[in-house]
C-alpha distance (Angstrom), angle and dihedral (degrees) to the residues before:
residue distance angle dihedral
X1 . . .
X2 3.43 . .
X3 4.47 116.6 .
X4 3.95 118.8 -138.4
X5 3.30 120.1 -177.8
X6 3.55 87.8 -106.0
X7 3.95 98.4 55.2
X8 4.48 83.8 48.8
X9 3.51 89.6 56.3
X10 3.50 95.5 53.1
X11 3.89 93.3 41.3
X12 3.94 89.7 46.7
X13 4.07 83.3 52.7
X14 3.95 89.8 53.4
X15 3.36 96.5 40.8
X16 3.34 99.7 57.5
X17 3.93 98.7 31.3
X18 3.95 83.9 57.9
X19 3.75 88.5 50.2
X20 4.05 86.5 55.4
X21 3.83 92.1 48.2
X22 4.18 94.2 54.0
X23 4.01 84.0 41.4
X24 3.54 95.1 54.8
X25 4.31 86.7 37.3
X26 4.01 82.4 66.3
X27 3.49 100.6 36.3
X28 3.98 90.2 56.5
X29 4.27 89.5 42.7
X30 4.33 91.5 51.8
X31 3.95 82.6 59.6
X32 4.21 100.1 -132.0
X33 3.85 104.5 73.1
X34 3.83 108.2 -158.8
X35 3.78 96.9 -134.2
X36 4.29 92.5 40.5
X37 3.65 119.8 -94.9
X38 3.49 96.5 -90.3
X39 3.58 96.1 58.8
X40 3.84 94.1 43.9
X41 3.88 94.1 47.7
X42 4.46 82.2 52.7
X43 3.71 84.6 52.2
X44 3.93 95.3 42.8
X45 4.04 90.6 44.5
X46 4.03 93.9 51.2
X47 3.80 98.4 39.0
X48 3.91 94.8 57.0
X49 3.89 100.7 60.3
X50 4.29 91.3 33.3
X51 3.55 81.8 55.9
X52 3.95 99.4 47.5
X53 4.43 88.6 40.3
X54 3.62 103.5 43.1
X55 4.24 89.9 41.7
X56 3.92 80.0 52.5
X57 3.79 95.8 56.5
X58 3.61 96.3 41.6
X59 3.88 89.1 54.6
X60 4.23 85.4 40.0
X61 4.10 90.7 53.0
X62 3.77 90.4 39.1
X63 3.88 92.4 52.3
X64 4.61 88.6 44.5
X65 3.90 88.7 50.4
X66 4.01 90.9 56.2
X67 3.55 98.7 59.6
């Protein structure tokens, strides 16, 4: 698989919006999020599917840029 700049991006994106979902995952489980629960759960609920769409277009631009 070859990396552009453009497919990095998008894996940098992933990589550290997944990294904010498992945060947030132990933040919730120790009981006294820093941020609130509220705001934590917002974080938790938005990082899951940016991780899963921009992890899909890296793979997607990755895959065009072989051909």
């Amino acid at each position: 698989m070859l990396l552009t700049p453009k497919s990095g991006l998008f894996l940098l994106i992933s990589c550290v919006a997944a990294i904010a979902a498992v945060g947030s995952v132990f933040e919730l489980s120790y009981g006294d999020p820093r941020y609130g629960v509220f705001i934590t759960s917002i974080i938790l609920s938005a990082s899951i599917p940016l991780t899963g769409a921009t992890l899909w277009v890296a793979v997607k631009d990755a895959r065009a840029n072989l051909k």
